[in-house]
Steps between C-alpha positions, in 0.01 A plus 500: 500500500208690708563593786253329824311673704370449844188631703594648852487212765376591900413228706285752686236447230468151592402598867149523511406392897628624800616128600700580154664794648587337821678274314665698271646707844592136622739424185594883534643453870659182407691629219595881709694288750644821691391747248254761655494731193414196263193401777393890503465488133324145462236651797490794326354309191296330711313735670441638151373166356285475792351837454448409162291250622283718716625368789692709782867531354648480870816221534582428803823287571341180664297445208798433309598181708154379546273690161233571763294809419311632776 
């Protein structure tokens, strides 16, 4: 029986806007509940999907609650 293999899944390839990224920090804050170390780590990724897309990598806390980029 051969064995099956899988290809390396990230949702982060699948955000290609910044309204993408605001909502991928929406889900993120929804799902830390009181967890500031998993919220540093999904604005971390962030800010390096958003430099990735030439755009200033700066995340600021309101923009999680409202995925306004200003």
């Amino acid at each position: 029986m051969s064995q099956e293999v899988f290809s390396r899944y990230d949702s982060a390839d699948y955000l290609k806007t910044e309204e993408d990224i605001a909502g991928y920090l929406e889900a993120a804050a929804e799902l830390a509940g009181d967890d500031p170390a998993f919220m540093a780590q999904a604005k971390a990724r962030a800010k390096a999907l958003l430099q990735r897309l030439g755009t200033p990598g700066d995340v600021r806390s309101d923009e999680v609650n409202t995925g306004d980029r200003r």
